[in-house]
Every structure is written in structure tokens, then in C-alpha cells.
N, CA, C and O of each residue as an XYZ file, in Angstrom:
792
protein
N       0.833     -1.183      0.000
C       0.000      0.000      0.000
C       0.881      1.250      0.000
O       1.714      1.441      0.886
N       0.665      2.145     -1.073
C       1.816      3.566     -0.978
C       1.165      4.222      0.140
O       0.181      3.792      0.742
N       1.841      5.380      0.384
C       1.794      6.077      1.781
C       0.658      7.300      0.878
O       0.809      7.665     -0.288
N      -0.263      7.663      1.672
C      -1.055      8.920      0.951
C      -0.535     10.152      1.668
O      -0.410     10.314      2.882
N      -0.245     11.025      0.632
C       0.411     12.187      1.282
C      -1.199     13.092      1.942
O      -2.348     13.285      1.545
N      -0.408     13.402      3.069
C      -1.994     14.023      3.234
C      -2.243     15.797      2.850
O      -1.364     16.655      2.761
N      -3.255     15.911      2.728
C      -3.503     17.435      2.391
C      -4.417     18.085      3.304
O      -5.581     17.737      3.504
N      -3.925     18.872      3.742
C      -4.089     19.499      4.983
C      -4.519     20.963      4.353
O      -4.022     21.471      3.348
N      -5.798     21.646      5.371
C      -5.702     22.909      4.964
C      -5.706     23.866      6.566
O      -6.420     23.786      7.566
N      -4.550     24.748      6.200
C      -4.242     25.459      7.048
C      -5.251     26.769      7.463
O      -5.049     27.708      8.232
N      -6.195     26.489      6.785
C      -6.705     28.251      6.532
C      -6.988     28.844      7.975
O      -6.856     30.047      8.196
N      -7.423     27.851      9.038
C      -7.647     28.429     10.316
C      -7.143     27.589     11.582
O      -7.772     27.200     12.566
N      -5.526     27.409     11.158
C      -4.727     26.999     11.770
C      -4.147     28.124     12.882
O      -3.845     29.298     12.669
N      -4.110     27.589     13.765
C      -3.473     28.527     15.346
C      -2.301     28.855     15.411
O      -1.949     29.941     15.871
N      -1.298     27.749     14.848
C       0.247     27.759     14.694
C       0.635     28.641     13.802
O       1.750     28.194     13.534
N       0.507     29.546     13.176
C       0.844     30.523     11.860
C       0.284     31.466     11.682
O      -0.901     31.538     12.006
N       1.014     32.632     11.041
C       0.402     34.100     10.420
C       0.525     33.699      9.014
O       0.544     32.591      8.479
N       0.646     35.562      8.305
C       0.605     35.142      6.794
C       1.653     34.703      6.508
O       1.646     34.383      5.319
N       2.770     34.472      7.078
C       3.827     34.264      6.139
C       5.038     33.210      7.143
O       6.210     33.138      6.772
N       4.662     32.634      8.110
C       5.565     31.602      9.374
C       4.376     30.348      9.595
O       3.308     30.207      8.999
N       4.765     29.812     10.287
C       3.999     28.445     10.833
C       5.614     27.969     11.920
O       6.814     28.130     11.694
N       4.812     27.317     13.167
C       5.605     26.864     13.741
C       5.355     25.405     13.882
O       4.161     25.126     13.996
N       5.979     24.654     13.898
C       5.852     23.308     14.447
C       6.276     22.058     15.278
O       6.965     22.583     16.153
N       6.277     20.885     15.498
C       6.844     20.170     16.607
C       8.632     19.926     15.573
O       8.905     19.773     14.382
N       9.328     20.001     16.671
C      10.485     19.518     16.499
C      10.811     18.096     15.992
O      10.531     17.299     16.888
N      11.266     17.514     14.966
C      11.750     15.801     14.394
C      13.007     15.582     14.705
O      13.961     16.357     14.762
N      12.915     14.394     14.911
C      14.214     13.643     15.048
C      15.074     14.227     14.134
O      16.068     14.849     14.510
N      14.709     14.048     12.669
C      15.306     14.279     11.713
C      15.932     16.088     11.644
O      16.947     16.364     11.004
N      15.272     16.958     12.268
C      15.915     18.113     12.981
C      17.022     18.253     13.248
O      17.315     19.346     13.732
N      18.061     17.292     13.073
C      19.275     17.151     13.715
C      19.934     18.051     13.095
O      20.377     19.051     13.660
N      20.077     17.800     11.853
C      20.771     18.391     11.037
C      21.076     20.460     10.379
O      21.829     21.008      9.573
N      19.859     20.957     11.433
C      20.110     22.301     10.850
C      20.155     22.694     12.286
O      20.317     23.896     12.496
N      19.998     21.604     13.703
C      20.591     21.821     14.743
C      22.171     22.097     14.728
O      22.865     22.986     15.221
N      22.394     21.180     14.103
C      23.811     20.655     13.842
C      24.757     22.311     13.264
O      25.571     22.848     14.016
N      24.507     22.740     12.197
C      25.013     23.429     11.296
C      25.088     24.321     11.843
O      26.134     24.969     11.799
N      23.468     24.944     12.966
C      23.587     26.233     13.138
C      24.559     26.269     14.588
O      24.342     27.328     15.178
N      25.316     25.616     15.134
C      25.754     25.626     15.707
C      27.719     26.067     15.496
O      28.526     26.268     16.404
N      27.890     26.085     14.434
C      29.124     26.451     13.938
C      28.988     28.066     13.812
O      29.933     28.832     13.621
N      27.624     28.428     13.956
C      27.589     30.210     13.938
C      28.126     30.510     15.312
O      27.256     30.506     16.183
N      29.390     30.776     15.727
C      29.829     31.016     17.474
C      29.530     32.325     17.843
O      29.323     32.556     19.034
N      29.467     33.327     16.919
C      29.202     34.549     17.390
C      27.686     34.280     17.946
O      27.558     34.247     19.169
N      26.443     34.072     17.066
C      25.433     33.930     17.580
C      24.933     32.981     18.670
O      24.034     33.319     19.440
N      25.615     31.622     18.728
C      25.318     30.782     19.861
C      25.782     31.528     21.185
O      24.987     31.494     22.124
N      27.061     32.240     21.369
C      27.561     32.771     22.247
C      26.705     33.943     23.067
O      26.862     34.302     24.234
N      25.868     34.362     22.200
C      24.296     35.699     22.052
C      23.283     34.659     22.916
O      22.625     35.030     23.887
N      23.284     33.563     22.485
C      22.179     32.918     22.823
C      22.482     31.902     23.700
O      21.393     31.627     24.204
N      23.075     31.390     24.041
C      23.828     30.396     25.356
C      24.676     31.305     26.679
O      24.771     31.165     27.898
N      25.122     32.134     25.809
C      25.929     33.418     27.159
C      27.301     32.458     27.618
O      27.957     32.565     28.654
N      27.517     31.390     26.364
C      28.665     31.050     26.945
C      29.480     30.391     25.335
O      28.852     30.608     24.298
N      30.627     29.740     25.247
C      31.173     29.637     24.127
C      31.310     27.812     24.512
O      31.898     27.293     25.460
N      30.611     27.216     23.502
C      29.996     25.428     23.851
C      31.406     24.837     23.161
O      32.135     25.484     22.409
N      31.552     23.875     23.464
C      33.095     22.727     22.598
C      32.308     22.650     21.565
O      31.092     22.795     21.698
N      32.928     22.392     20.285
C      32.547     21.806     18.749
C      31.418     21.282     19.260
O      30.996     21.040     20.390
N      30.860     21.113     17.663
C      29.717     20.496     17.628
C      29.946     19.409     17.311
O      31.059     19.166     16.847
N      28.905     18.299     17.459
C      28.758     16.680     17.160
C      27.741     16.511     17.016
O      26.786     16.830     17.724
N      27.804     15.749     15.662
C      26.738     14.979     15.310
C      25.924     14.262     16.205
O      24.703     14.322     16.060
N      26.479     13.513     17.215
C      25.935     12.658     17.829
C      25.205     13.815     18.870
O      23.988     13.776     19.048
N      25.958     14.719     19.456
C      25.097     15.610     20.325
C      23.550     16.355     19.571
O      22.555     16.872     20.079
N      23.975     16.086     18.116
C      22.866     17.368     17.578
C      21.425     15.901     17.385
O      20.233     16.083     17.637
N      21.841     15.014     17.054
C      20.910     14.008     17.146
C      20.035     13.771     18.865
O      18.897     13.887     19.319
N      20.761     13.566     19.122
C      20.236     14.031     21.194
C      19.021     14.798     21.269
O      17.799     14.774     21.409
N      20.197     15.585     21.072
C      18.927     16.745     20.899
C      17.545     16.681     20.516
O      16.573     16.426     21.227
N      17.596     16.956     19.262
C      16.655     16.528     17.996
C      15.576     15.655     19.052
O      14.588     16.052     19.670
N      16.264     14.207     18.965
C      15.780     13.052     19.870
C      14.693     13.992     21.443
O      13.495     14.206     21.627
N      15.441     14.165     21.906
C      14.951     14.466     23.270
C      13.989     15.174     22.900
O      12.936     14.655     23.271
N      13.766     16.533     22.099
C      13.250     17.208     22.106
C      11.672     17.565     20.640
O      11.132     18.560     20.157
N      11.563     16.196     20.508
C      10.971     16.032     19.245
C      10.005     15.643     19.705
O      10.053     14.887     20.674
N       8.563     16.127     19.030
C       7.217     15.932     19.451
C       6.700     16.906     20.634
O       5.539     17.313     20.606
N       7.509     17.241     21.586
C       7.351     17.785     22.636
C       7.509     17.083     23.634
O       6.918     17.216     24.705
N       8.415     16.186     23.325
C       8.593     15.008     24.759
C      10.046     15.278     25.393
O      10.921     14.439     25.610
N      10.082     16.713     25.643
C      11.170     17.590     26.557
C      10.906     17.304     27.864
O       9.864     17.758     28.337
N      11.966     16.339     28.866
C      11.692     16.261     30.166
C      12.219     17.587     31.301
O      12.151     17.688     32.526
N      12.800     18.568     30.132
C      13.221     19.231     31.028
C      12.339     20.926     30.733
O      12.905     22.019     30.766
N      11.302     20.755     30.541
C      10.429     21.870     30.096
C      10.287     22.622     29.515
O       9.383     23.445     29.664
N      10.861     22.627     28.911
C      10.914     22.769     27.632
C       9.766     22.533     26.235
O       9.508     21.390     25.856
N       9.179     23.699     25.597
C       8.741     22.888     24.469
C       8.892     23.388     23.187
O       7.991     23.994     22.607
N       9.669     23.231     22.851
C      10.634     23.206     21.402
C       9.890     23.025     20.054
O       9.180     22.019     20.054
N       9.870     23.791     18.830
C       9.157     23.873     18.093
C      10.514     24.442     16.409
O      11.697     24.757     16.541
N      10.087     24.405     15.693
C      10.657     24.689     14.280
C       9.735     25.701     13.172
O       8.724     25.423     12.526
N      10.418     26.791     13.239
C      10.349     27.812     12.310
C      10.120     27.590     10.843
O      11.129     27.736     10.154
N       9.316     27.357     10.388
C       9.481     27.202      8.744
C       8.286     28.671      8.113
O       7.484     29.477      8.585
N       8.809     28.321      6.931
C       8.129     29.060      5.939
C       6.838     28.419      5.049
O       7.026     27.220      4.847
N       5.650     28.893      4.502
C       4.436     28.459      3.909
C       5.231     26.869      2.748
O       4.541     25.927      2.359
N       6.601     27.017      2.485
C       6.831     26.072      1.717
C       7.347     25.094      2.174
O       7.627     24.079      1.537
N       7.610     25.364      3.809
C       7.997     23.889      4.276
C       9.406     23.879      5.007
O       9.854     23.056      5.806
N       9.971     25.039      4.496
C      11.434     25.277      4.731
C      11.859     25.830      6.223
O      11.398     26.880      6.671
N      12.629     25.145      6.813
C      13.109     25.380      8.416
C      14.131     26.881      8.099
O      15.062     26.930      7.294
N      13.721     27.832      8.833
C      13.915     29.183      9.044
C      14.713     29.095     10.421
O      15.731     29.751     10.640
N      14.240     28.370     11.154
C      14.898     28.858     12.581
C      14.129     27.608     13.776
O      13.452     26.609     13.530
N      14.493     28.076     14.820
C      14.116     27.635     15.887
C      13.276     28.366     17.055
O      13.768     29.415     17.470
N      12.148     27.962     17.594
C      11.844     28.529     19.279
C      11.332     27.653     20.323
O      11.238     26.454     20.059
N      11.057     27.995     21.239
C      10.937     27.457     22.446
C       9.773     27.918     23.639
O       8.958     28.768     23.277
N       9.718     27.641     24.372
C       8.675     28.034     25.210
C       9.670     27.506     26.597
O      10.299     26.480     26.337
N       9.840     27.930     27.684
C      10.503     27.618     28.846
C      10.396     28.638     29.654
O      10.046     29.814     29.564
N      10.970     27.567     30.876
C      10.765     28.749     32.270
C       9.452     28.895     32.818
O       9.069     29.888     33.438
N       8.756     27.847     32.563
C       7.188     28.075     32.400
C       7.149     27.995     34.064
O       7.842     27.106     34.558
N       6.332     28.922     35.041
C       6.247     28.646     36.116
C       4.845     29.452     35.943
O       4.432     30.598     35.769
N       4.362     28.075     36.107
C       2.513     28.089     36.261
C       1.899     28.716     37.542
O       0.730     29.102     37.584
N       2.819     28.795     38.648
C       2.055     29.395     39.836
C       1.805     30.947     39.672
O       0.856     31.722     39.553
N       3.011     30.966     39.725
C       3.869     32.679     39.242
C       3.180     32.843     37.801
O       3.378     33.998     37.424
N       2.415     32.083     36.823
C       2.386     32.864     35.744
C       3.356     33.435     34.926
O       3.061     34.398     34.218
N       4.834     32.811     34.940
C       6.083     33.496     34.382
C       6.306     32.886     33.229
O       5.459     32.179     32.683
N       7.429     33.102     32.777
C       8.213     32.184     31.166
C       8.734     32.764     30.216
O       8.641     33.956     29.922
N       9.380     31.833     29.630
C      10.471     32.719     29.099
C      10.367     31.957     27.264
O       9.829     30.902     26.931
N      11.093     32.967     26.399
C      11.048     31.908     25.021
C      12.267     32.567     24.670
O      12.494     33.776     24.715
N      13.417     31.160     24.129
C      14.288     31.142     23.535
C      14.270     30.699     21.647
O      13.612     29.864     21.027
N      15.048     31.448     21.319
C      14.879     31.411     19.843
C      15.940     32.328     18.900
O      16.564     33.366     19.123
N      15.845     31.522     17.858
C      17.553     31.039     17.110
C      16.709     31.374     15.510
O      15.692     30.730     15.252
N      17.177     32.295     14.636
C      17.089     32.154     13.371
C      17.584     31.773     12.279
O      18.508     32.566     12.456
N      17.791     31.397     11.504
C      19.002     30.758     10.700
C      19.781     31.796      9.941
O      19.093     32.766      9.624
N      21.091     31.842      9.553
C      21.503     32.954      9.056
C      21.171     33.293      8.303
O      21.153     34.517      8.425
N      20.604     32.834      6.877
C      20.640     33.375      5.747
C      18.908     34.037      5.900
O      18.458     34.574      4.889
N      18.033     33.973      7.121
C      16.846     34.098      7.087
C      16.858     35.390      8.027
O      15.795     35.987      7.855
N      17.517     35.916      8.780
C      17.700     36.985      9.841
C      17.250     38.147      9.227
O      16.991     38.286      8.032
N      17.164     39.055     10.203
C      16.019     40.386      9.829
C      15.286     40.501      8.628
O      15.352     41.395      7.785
N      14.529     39.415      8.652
C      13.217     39.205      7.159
C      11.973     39.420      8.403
O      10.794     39.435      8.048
N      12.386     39.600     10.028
C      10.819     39.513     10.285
C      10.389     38.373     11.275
O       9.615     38.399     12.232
N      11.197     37.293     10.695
C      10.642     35.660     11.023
C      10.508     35.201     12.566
O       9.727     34.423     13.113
N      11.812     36.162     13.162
C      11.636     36.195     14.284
C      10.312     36.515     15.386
O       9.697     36.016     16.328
N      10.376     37.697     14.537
C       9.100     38.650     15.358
C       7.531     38.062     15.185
O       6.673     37.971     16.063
N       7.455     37.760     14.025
C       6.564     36.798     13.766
C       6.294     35.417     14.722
O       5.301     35.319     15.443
N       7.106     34.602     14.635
C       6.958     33.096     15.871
C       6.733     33.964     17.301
O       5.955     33.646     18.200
N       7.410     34.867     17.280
C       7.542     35.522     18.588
C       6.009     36.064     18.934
O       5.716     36.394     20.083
N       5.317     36.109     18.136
C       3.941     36.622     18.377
C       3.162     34.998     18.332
O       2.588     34.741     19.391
N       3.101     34.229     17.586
C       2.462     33.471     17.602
C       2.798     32.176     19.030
O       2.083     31.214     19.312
N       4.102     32.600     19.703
C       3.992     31.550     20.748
C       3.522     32.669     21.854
O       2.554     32.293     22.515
N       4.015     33.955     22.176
C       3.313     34.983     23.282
C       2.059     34.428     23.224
O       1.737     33.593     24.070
N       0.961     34.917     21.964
C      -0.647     34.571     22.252
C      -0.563     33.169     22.347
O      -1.742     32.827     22.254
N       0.109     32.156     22.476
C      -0.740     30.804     23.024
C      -0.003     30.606     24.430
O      -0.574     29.830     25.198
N       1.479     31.341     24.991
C       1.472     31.574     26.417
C       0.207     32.319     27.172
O      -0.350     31.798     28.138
N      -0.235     33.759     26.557
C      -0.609     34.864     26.986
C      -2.482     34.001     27.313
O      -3.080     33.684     28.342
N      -2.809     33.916     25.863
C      -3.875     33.175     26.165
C      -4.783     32.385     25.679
O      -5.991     32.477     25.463
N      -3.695     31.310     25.501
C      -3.929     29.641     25.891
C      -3.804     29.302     27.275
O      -4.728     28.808     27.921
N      -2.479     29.606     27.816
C      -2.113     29.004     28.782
C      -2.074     29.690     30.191
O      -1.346     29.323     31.114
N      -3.027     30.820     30.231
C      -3.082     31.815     31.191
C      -2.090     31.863     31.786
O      -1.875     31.404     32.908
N      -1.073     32.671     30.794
C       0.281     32.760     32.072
C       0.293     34.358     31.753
O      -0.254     34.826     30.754
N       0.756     34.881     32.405
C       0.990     36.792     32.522
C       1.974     37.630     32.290
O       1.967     38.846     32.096
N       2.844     36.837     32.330
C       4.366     37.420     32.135
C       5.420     37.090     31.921
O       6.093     36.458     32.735
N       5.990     37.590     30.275
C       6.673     36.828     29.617
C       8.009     37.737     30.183
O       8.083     38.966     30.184
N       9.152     36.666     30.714
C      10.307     37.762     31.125
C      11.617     37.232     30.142
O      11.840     36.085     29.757
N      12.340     38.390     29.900
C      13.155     37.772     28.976
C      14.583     38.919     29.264
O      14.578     39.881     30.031
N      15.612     38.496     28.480
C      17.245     39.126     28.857
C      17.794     38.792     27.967
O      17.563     37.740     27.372
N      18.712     39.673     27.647
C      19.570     39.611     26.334
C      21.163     40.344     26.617
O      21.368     41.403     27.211
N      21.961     39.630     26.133
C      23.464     39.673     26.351
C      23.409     41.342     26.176
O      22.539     41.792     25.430
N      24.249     42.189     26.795
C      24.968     43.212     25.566
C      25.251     43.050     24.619
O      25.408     41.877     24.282
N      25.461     44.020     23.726
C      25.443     43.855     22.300
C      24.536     42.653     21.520
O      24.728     42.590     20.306
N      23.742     41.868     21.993
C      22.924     41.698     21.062
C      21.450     42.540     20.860
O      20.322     42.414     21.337
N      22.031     43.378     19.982
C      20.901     44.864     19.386
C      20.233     43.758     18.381
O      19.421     44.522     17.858
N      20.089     42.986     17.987
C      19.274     42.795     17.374
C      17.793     42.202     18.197
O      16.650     42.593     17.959
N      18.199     41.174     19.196
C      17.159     40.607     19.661
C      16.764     41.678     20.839
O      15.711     41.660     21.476
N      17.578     42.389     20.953
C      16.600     43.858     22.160
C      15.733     44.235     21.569
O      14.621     44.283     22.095
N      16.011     44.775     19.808
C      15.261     45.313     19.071
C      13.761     44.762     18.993
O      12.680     45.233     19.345
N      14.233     43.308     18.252
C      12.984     42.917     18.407
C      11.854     42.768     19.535
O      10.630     42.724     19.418
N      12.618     42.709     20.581
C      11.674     42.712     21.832
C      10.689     43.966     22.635
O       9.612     44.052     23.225
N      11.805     44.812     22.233
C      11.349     46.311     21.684
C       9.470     46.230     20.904
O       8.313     46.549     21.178
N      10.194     45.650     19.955
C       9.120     45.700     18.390
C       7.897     44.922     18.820
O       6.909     45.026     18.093
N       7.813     44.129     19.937
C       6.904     43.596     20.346
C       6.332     44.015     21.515
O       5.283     43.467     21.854
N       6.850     44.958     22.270
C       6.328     45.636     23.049
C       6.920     45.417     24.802
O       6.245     45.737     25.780
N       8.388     44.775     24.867
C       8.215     44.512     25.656
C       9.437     45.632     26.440
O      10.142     46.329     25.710
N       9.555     45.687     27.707
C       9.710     47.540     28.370
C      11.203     46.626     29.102
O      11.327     45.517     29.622
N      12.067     47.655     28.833
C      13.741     46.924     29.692
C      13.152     47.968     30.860
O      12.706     49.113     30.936
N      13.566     46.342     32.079
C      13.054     46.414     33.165
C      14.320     46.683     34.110
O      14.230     47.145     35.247
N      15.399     46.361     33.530
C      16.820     46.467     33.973
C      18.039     45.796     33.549
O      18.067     45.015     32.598
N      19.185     46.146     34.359
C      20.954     45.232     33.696
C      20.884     44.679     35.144
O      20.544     45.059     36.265
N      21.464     43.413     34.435
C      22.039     42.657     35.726
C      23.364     42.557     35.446
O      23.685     41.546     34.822
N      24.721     43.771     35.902
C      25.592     43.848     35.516
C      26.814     42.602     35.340
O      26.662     41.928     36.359
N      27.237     42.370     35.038
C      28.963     41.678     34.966
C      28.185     40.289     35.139
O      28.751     39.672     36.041
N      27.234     39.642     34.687
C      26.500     38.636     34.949
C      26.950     36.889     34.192
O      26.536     35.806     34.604
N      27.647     37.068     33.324
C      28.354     36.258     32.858
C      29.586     36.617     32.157
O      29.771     37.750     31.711
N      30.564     35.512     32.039
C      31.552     35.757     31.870
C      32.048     35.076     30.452
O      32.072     33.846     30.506
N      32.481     35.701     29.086
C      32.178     35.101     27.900
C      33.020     35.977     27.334
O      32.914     37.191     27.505
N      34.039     35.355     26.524
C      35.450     35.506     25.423
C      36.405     36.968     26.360
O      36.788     38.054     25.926
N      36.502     36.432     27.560
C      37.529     37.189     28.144
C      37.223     38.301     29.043
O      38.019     39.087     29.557
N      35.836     38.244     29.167
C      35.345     39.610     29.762
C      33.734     39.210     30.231
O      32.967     38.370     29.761
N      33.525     40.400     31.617
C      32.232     39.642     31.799
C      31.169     40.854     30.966
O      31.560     41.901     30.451
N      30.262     40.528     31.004
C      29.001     41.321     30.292
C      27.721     41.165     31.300
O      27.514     40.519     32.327
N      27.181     41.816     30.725
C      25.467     42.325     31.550
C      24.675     41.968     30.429
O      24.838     41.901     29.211
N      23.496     41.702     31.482
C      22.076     40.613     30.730
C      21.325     42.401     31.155
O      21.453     42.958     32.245
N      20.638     42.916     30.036
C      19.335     43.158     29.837
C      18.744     42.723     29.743
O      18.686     41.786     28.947
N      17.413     43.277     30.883
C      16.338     42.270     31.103
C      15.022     43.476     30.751
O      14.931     44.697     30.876
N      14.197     42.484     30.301
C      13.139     42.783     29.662
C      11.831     41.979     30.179
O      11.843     40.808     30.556
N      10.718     42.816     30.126
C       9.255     42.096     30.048
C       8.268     42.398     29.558
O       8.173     43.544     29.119
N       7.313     41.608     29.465
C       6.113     42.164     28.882
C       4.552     41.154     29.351
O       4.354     39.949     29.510
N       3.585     42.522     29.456
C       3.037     41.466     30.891
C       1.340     41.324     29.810
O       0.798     42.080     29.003
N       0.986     39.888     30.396
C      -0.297     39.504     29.285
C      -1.128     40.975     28.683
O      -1.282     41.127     27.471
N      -1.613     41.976     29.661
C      -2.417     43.078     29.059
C      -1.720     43.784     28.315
O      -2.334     44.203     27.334
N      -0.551     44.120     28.402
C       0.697     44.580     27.470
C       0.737     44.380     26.278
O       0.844     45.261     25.425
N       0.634     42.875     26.026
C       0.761     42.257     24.844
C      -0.545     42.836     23.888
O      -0.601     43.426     22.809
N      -1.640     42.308     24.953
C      -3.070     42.276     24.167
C      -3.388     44.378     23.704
O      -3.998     44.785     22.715
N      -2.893     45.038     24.534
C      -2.837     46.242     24.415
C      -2.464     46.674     23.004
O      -3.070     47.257     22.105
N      -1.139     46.131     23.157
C       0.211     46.468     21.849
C      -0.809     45.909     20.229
O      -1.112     46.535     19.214
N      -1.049     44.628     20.624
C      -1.756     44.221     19.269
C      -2.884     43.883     18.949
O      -3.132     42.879     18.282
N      -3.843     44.802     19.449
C      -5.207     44.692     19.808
C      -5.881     44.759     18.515
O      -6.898     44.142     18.197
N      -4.904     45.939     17.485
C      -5.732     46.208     15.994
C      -5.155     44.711     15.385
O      -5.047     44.829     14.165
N      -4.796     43.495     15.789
C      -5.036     42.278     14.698
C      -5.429     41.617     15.310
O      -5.293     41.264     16.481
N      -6.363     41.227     13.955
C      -7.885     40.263     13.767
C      -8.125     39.024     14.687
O      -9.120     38.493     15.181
N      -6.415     38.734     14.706
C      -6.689     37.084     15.566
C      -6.379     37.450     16.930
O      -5.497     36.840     17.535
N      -6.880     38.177     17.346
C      -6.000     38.364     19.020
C      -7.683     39.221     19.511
O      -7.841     39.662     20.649
């Protein structure tokens, strides 16, 4: 029996705007895990620390652990693509503390896809299913010095630097300060109240 490809229609799908869709992480993910990890300037932005080489076998792990949403460490990990299918990037959902209403989202774009947007985009579509799906209130988030790009965007989404937590890690010879940022559920709904799906 051949396999039937299935055809799916997205038209009033939750996971996507006009132009992103997010989805569960695959095993088979390994591989643009893998690659984007040779970018050191940006992992270093986004880890706050400088990781040993990469391995195959580690980027498969990964992939593995974190595919479907069967993250034991709370994580829930998702893949950036475009209307044609194509993996753009990475995000996340973490830090989730359900009492407190807190959490945090980590997220990685691929190089050749950076300031098209793509970011800011997932970045809206996982806020409204924290904000409200999952009645949580406050998304808190921090960003190295010098990474102006992801302040920016956080900026662009509305969210207010709340403070520096100075000399806070220590990375290629020198320590640096985490800007910290938030943005609290009415915030959000405030900021993007003129679109249709919110």
C-alpha cells in the first residue's frame, strides 16, 4: 500500500500568520541543529557562553529528546518554517512557572533568514498561546549586551527593559550584563489589539 500524502488545509490553523507556521520539532531536525551551531558569534548571544565543537551525535540528542514535545526538562521546542515547508529557525517556550504565571522563550534564526521579520513573527504566535492559551501573565526575557538585534525585536513587540544585571556572565575574556526585559499579558493584548486574531 503507498503512503497517501496528506492534504491538509491550514486556513484556520493557530500555529501561523501570513507568512511563518511553527511546528513540533523531528528527530530528523538534527541536522540544521547541527550546522547552526558552527555560527559562534550567535550561539555565544544565545547560550551566554562559548559550547566545545559540535557533534553529530550531540545534535541528534537533541533533535531526539526534544521532538514531538517530549522535553523532560520543560521545555517545548518547536521549528520555524516558511508556507513552503522550509526550516527558518528555531523557538521554544521555557521557564514556564505556572504558579507565578512566568516564562520565558528562547529562539535562534538561521543565518541566511535573519532580519526578514521571522523572528518577530513566531515571537507573536507563541506569546498569544502563552498569553492566552495558557493563562500565564508574564513573559520575562534578557539579552546579552550587544545583542541589538534581539533587544530590538523585543522592543518591536512591546516589551519595556526592566533592567541590567551587571557583569553577569563571563564570555570571550570579559564579563558582560544581561538586559532584562518584560512584557506582561495586558501589554501584549494592548500592543496588538488592531489584529484580527487576538
Amino acid at each position: 500500500m503507498e503512503d497517501k500524502i496528506l492534504k491538509i488545509d491550514y486556513s484556520n490553523y493557530f500555529w501561523q500568520d501570513d507568512k511563518v507556521r511553527i511546528r513540533a520539532m523531528h528527530p530528523e531536525d538534527w541536522e540544521r541543529e547541527y550546522i547552526g551551531q558552527f555560527d559562534t558569534s550567535v550561539r555565544r548571544l544565545l547560550l551566554c557562553s562559548t559550547e566545545l565543537p559540535p557533534t553529530i551525535t550531540g545534535s541528534k540528542k537533541f533533535a531526539e529528546e526534544n521532538a514531538d514535545f517530549s522535553s523532560s526538562k520543560g521545555r517545548i521546542m518547536f521549528i520555524i518554517e516558511d508556507f513552503a515547508g522550509k526550516s527558518i529557525g528555531e523557538i521554544n517556550l521555557s521557564r514556564i512557572d505556572e504558579r507565578n504565571g512566568t516564562f520565558s522563550i528562547g529562539i535562534a534564526i538561521d543565518k541566511e533568514n535573519r532580519g526578514m521579520g521571522y523572528g518577530t513573527r513566531a515571537m507573536k504566535i507563541l506569546l498569544k498561546y502563552a498569553f492566552l492559551e495558557r493563562r500565564l501573565n508574564k513573559f520575562d526575557a534578557y539579552v546579552l549586551e550587544g545583542n541589538d538585534a534581539s533587544a530590538k525585536m523585543l522592543k518591536k513587540l512591546g516589551c519595556i527593559q526592566e533592567g541590567v544585571r551587571r557583569q553577569a556572565v563571563y564570555i570571550n575574556g570579559k564579563y558582560m550584563d544581561f538586559i532584562l526585559f518584560g512584557l506582561t499579558k495586558d501589554e501584549f493584548i494592548e500592543n496588538h489589539k488592531e489584529e484580527s486574531n487576538l
